[in-house]
Structures are given as C-alpha cells and as structure tokens.
C-alpha positions as CSV (number, residue, x, y, z in Angstrom):
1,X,0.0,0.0,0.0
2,X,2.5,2.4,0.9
3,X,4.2,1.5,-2.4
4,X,1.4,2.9,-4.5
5,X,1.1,6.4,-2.6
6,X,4.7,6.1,-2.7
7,X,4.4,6.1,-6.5
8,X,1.2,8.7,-6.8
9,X,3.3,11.4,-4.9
10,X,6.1,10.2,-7.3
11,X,4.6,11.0,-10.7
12,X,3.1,14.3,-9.2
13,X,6.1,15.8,-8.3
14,X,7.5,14.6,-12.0
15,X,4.7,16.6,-13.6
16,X,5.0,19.5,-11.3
17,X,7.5,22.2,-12.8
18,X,8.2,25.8,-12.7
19,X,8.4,28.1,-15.9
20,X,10.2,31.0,-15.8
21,X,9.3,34.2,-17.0
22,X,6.2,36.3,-17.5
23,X,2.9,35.7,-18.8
24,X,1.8,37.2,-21.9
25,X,-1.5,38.0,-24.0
26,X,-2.2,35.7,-26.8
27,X,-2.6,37.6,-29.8
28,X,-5.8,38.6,-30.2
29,X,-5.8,39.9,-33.6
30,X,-4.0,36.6,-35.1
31,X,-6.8,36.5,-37.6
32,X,-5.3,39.9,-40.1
33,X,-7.5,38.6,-42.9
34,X,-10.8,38.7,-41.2
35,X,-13.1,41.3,-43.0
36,X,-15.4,43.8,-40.5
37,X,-17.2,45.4,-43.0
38,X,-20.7,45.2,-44.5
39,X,-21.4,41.9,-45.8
40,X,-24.7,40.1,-45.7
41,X,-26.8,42.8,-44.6
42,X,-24.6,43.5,-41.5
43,X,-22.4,45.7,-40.1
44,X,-19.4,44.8,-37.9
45,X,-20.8,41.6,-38.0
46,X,-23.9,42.0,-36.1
47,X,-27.8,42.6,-37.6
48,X,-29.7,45.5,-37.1
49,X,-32.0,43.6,-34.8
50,X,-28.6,43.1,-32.3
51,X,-27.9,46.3,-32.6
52,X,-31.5,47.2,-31.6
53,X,-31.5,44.7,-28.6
54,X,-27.7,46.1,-27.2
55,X,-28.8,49.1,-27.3
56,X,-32.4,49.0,-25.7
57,X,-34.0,50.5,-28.9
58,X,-38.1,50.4,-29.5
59,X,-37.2,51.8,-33.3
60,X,-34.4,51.6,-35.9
61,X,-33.1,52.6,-39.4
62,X,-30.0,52.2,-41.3
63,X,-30.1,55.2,-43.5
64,X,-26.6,54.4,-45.0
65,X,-24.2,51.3,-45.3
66,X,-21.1,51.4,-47.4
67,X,-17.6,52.1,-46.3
68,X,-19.7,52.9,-42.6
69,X,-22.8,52.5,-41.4
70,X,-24.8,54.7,-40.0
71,X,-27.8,54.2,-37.8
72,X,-30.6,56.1,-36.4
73,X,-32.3,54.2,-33.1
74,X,-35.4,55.2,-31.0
75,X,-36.4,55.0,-27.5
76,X,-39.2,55.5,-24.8
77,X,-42.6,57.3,-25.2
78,X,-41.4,60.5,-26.3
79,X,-38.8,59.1,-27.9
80,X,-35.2,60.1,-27.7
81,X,-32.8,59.8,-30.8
82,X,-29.7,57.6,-30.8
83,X,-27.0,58.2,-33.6
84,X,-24.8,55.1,-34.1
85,X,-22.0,55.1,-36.6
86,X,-19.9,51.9,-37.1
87,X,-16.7,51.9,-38.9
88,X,-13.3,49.4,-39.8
89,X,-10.3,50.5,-41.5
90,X,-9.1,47.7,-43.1
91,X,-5.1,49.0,-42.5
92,X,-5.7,51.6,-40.0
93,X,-4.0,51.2,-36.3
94,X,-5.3,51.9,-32.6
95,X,-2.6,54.5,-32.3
96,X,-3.2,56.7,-35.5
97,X,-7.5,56.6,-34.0
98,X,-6.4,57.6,-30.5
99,X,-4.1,60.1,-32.0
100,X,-7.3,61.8,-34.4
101,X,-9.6,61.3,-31.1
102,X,-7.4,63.0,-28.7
103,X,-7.2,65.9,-31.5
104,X,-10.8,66.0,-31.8
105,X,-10.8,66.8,-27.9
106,X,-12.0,63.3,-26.9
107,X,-11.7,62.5,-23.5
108,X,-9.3,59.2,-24.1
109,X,-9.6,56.5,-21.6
110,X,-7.6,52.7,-22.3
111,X,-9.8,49.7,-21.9
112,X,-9.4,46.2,-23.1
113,X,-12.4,44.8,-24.5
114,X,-12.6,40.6,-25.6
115,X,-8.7,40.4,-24.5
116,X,-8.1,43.1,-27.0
117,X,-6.3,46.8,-26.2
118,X,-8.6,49.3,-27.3
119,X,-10.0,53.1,-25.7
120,X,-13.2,55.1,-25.5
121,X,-13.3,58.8,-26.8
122,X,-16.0,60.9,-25.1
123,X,-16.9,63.9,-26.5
124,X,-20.1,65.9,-25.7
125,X,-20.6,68.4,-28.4
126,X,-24.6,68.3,-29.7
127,X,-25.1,65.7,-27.0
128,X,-23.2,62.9,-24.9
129,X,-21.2,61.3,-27.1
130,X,-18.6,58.7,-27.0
131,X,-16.8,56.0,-29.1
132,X,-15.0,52.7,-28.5
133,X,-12.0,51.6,-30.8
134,X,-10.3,48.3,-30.5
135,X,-7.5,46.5,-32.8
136,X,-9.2,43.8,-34.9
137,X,-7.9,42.0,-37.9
138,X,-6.0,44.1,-40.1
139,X,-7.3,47.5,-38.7
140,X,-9.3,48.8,-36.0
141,X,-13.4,48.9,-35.6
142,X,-15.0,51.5,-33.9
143,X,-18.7,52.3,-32.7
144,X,-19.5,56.0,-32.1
145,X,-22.9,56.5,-29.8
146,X,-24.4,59.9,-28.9
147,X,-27.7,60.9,-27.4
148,X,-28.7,63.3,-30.0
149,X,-30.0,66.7,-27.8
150,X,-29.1,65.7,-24.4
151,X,-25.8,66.1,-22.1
152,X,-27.1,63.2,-19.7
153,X,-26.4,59.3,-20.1
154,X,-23.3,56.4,-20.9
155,X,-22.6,56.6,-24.5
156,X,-19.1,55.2,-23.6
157,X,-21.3,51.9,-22.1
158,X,-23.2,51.7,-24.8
159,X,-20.8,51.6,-27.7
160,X,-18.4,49.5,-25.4
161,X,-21.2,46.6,-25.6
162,X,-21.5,47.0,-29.3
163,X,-18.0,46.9,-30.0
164,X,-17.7,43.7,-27.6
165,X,-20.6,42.2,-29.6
166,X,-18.8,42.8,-32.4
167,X,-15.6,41.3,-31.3
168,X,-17.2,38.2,-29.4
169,X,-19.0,37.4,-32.5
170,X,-15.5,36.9,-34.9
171,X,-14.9,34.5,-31.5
C-alpha cells in the first residue's frame, strides 16, 4: 500500500515544474484577414435587430451602409434619438485613431475589451457622445454612440457593448 502512494506522490512531483518568465497575451488579432465590414446585410458583424436589442432601442433605421454604417435608433414614449455610426479601416492602427480622437478633444480613456487593447473617446458636443476603438484583424473597428439633444447618459457603455458584440461574435 505504501508502495502505491509512494508512487502517486512520485509522478506528481515529476509533472510539477516551474516556468520561468512572465505571462503574456495571446494575440488577439491573429486572424489579419478577417473582414469587419458590411457583408450580408450587417455591419461589424452584427444585424440590425442586435444592434437594436444592445442598445435597448423600440425603433431603428439604417439610413446608410457602405464604407460605414450609420444608424438612427429610437427610444421611450417621447422618444429620444440615438446616432450610431460603425466603422473598420481595413489598414488603419489603434494608435493613429487615439491620436485623431485626442485631437478631436475626446476624453481618451484605455480599456481592453474581448482580451483586446482598445480606448473610448467621449466627447459631448450636440449631446453625450462617445466612441469605443479596439484592434481587430487588419485594422481597428470603432462604434460611435451619442444621445442626439441631451448632455445626460453612458454613451461610452453603450458603444463598449457594441463593440464587444462585435468582437465576441469573430470569436
């Protein structure tokens, strides 16, 4: 008997081992071919009914898809307007967008979204207003949110969720 727990403590100290050095992200943008843009009817890979839903929308159009999309949403009784805008630059780089947005006078704050480094870019000019960028494929995506006419709310929350939506669904 004391043979076999003998042996068990044995082949688990042969298995245990330490590793040196220092963990590191996988690469979450291994895929550089995957395309983000409008194809099938969707933009950033999601439909306009999962935009609708992320977003808590009673009401939306799509008045334009192309190199962007843009998208008009509706909420509540009286209802209260949501721009959307969703974009992918095939080459661009997180860097050169945090650059323009800090420029633009966005408030820039680093996030990491679906293990991925990316940033939100608040900027309340004809409403709250914010947009989350992340490194995907080739490029960068982006979502831009604002609450057309009003100062109050979490545009940042909102286009953080469609940008993770976007990213878990290349998953």
């Amino acid at each position: 008997m004391w043979i076999g727990a003998a042996l068990s403590a044995l082949i688990v100290a042969g298995c245990a081992q330490t590793v040196p050095g220092t963990a590191q992200r996988e690469d979450a943008n291994a895929d550089s071919g995957r395309s983000y843009g409008y194809v099938d009817d969707s933009c950033g890979l999601l439909d306009d009914s999962t935009v609708k839903e992320t977003l808590g929308a009673d009401e939306l159009a799509r008045p334009y898809s192309g190199a962007v999309c843009q998208y008009v949403l509706s909420r509540g009784a009286a209802p209260a307007l949501i721009d959307v805008t969703f974009s992918w630059f095939a080459t661009g780089t997180l860097a050169r967008e945090r650059t323009l947005a800090e420029r633009r006078g966005g408030v820039v704050t680093d996030i990491v979204v679906e293990r991925r480094p990316a940033f939100t870019a608040r900027r309340d000019v004809t409403g709250a207003a914010c947009s989350a960028t992340a490194a995907a494929g080739s490029g960068v995506v982006s979502w831009w949110v604002q609450y057309r006419g009003r100062d109050a709310g979490e545009p940042c929350v909102a286009a953080e969720k469609l940008l993770t939506a976007t990213l878990r669904s290349d998953m």
